[in-house]
C-alpha positions in Angstrom: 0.0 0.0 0.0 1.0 3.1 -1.1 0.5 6.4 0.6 1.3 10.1 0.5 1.4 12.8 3.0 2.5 16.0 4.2 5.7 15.6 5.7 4.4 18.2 8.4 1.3 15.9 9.4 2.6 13.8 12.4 3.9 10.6 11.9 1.9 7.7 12.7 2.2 3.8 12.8 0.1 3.1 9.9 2.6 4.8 8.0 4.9 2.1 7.7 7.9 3.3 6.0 8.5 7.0 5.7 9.8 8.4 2.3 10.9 12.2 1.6 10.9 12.8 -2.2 11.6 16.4 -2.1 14.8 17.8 -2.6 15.2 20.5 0.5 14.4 19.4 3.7 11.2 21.0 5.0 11.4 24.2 6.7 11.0 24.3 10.5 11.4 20.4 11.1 14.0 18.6 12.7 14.6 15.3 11.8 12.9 13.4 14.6 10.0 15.7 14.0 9.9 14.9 10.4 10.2 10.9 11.5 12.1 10.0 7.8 13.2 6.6 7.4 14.5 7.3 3.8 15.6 10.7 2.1 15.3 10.3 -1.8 16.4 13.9 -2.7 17.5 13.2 -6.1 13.8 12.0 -7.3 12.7 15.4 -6.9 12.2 17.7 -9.5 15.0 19.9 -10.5 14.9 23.2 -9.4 14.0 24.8 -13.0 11.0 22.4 -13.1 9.5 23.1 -9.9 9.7 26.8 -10.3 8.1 26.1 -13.8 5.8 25.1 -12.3 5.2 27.0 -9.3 4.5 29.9 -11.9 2.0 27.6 -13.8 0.3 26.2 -11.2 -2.5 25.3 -14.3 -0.3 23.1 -16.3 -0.4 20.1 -14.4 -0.5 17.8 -17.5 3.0 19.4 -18.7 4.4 19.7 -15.5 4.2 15.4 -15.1 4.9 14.9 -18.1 8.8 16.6 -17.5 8.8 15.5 -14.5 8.8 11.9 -16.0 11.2 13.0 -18.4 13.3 13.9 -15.5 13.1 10.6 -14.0 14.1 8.6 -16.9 17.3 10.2 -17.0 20.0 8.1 -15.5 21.0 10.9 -12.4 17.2 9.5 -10.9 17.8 5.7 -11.8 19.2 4.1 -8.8 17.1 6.2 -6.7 14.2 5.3 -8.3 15.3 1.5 -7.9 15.7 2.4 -4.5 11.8 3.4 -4.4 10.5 0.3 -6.5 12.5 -2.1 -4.4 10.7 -0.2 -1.0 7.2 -0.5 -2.6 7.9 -4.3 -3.5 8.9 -5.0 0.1 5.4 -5.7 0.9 5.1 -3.0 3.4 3.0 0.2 3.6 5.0 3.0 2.1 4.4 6.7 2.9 6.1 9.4 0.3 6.5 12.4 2.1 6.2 16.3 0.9 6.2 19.8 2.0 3.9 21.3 -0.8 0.7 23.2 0.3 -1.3 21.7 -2.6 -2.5 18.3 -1.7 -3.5 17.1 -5.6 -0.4 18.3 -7.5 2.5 17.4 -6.5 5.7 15.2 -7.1 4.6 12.7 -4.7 1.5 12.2 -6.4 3.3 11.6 -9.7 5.5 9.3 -7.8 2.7 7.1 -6.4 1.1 6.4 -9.8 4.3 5.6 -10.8 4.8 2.9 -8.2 1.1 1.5 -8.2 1.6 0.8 -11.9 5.2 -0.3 -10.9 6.7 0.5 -14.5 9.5 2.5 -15.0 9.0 6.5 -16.8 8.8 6.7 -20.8 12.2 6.6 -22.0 10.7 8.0 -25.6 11.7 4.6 -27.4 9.2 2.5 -26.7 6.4 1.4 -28.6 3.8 4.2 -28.1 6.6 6.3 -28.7 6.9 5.1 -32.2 3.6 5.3 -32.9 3.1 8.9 -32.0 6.5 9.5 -34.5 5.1 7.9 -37.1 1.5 9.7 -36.6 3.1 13.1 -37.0 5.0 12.3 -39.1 2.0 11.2 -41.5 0.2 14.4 -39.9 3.3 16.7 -41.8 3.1 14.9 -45.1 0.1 15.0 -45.5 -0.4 19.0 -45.6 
C-alpha cells in the first residue's frame, strides 16, 4: 500500500515506511519531527522544473509529463530503484512532501508511478513510435 502525505502531518504507525521525495528538507522540522526513514532527494524535480511550475500552477499535464522525463534520466535511476524495491517489500510505504497543494505534487506523480510499478517513458518504446510515425504522416500530408 502506497501512501502520500504532508511531511508536516505527524507521523503515525500506519505509516509504515516514511519516504521524503523532495529535494530541500522541510522548513522548520527537525529530523525526529519529520520521522524519515528514507531521504530520496535526487527523485525530486529539479529546481528549474518546480519553479516552472510554481509559476504555472495550471499546467499540471505538462508539468508530469517533464517531471517523468526527468526521471528517466540516469541521475534519478538508482534512486528510483531504491523506491520500487521499497514498494515491492510488501510493506506500507508513505512518500512524504512539503507542498501546500495536496492534488499536485511530485509525490503524487510518484505514487502512480509505483502503483503501476513501471518505470518512466524513455521515448523509445512502442507508443513512442507510434506517436513518430503519426506526425510524421500528420506533416506529409499537408
Amino acid at each position: 500500500m502506497i501512501r502520500i502525505k504532508r511531511v508536516y502531518e505527524k507521523a503515525a504507525p500506519g505509516d509504515g515506511t516514511r519516504v521524503l521525495v523532495d529535494r530541500l528538507w522541510p522548513r522548520g522540522l527537525t529530523k525526529r519531527q519529520a520521522a524519515v526513514d528514507t531521504w530520496l532527494r535526487e527523485l525530486a524535480p529539479s529546481d528549474e522544473l518546480r519553479k516552472w511550475f510554481h509559476a504555472r500552477p495550471d499546467a499540471w499535464h505538462t508539468f508530469c509529463k517533464r517531471y517523468l522525463q526527468e526521471l528517466s534520466e540516469s541521475d534519478a535511476a538508482a534512486h528510483l530503484e531504491e523506491l520500487y524495491r521499497l514498494a515491492r517489500s510488501k510493506k506500507k510505504l508513505t512518500l512524504l512532501f512539503a507542498s501546500k497543494d495536496l492534488r499536485r505534487n511530485n509525490a503524487v506523480v510518484l505514487k502512480h508511478l509505483l502503483e503501476g510499478m513501471r518505470k518512466p517513458p524513455t521515448g523509445t518504446g512502442p507508443g513512442a513510435v507510434r506517436s513518430a510515425r503519426e506526425r510524421q504522416a500528420k506533416r506529409m500530408s499537408r
